[in-house]
DOSE-824786 format. One line per field, with one value per residue (C-alpha): residue number from 1; residue in one letter; z, y, x negated. Coordinates in pm, 1 decimal. Each point is the difference from the previous one (the first is absolute). Example, Ala and Ser with C-alpha at 12.3 -4.5 7.8 and 13.67 -1.06 7.14 Angstrom:
gukol: c(1/2)
tike: c(A/S)
pz: c(780.0/-66.0)
py: c(-450.0/344.0)
px: c(-1230.0/-137.0)
***
This chain:
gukol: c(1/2/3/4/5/6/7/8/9/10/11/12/13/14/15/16/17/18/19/20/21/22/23/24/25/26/27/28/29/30/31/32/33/34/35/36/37/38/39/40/41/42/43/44/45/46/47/48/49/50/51/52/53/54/55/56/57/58/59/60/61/62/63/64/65/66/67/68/69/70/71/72/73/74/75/76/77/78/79/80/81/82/83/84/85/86/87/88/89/90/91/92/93/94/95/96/97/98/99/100/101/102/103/104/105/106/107/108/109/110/111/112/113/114/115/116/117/118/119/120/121/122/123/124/125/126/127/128/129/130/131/132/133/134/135/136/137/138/139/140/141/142/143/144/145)
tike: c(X/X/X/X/X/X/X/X/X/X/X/X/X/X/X/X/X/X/X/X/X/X/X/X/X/X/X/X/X/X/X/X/X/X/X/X/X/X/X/X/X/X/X/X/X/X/X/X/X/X/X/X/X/X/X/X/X/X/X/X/X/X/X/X/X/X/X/X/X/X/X/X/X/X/X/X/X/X/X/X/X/X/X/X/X/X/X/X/X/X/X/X/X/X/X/X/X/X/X/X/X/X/X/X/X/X/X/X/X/X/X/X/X/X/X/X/X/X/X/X/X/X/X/X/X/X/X/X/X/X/X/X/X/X/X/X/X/X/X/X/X/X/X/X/X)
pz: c(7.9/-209.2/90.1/-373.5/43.2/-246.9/-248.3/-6.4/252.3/-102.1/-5.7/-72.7/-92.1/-184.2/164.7/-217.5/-100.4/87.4/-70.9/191.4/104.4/345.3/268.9/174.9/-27.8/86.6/-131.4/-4.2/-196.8/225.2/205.9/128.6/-193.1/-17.6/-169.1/130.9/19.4/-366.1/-149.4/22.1/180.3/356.7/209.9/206.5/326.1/230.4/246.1/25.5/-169.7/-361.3/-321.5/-363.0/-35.1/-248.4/-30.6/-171.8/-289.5/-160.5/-312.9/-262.0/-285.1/103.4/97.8/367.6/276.0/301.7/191.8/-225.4/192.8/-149.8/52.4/63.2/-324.2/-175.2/-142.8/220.7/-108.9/209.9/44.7/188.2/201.7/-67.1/276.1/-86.6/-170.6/98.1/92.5/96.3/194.4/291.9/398.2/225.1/227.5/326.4/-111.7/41.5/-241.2/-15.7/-312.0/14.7/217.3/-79.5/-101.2/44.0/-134.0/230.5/-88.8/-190.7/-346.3/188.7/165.5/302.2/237.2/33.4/389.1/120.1/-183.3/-335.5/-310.8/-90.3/-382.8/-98.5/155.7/-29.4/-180.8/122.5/343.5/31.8/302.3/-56.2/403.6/-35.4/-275.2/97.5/-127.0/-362.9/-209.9/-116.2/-260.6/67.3/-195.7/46.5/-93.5/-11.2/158.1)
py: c(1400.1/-207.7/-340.5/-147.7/-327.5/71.0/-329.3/95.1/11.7/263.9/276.1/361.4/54.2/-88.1/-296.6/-248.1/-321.6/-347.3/-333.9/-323.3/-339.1/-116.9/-164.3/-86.5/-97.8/269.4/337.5/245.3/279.9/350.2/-177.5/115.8/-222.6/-42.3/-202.1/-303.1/-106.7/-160.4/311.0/-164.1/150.6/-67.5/220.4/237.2/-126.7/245.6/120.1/372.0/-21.4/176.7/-91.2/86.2/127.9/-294.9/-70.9/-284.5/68.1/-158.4/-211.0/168.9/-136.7/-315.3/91.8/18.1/257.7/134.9/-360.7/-195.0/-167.2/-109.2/-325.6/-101.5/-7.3/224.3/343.4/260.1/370.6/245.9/370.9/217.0/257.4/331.4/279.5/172.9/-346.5/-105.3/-382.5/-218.9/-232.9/-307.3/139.9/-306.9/-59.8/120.6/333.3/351.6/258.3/383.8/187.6/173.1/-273.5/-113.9/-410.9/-234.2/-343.2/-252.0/-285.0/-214.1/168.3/193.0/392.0/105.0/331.7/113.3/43.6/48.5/-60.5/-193.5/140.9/231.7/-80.3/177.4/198.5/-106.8/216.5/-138.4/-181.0/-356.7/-187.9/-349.2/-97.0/-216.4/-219.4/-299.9/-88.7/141.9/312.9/282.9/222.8/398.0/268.5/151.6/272.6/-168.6/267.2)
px: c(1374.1/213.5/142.0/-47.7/-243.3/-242.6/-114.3/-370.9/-286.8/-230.7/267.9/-236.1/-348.2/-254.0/-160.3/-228.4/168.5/-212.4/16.8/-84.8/86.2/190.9/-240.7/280.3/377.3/318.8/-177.1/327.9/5.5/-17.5/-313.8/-326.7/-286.9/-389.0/-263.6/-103.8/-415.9/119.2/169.9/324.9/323.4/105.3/235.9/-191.8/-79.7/-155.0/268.2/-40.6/-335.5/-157.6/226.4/-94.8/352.8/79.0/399.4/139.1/221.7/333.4/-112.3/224.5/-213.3/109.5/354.7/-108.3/185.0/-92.8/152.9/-204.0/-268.9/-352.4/-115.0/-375.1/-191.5/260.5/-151.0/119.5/14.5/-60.7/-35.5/-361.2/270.0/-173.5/20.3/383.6/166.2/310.5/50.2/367.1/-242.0/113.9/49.0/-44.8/215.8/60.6/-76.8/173.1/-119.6/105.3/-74.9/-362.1/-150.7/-344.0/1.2/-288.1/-66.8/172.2/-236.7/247.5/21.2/282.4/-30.3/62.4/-8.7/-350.0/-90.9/-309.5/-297.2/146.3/-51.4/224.6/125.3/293.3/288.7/387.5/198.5/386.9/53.7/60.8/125.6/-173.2/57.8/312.6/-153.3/-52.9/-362.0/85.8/-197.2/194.3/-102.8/-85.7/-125.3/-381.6/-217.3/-342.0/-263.5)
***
């Protein structure tokens, strides 16, 4: 795998682009999302649990990157992960990763290792050793299933 960051989320596919506005503050791009009862976007909050496969994207339109966070009430654009699509999206911390393992939501807006019963939503494709961060999200790269 190559060690070039890449500048964009949704990385390969063809996923459907969406639209909608920020329920809440500190949306980062690379996150896990869902609907609120109002339609509106909120970081997805069901550790190990279902997930429409909804990333958050960089705003390029409005000169956005991938470290540019949304704040609440700002549109936030987003990408439906199709089964195959490749994704740059935010590890938590505290997590050790080997290429080909299975991720789940972690309940944050983050993923984590699937164990047990959590919904499996993608698989990493590269490693990343997230254990000595202290508290902070790295990024990894997925194939959503």
């Amino acid at each position: 795998m190559s060690t070039i960051k890449p500048k964009r989320i949704h990385l390969l596919g063809s996923g459907r682009h969406e639209e909608g506005n920020a329920a809440q503050a500190d949306i980062k791009p690379g996150m896990l999302l869902e609907l609120n009862a109002a339609g509106n976007i909120i970081k997805h909050n069901q550790n190990g649990g279902w997930a429409e496969k909804a990333i958050a994207l960089e705003d390029a339109l409005q000169g956005g990157t991938i470290d540019t966070v949304y704040t609440n009430g700002a549109p936030v654009t987003y990408v439906l992960a199709a089964p195959g699509d490749v994704c740059y999206v935010l590890l938590a911390a505290g997590e050790d990763v080997t290429a080909d393992e299975y991720l789940a939501s972690a309940g944050t807006g983050l993923f984590k290792v699937a164990s047990g019963t959590n919904q499996r939503l993608c698989r990493a494709i590269e490693s990343v050793d997230n254990n000595d961060s202290a508290a902070v999200p790295v990024r990894i790269k997925v194939r959503f299933l």
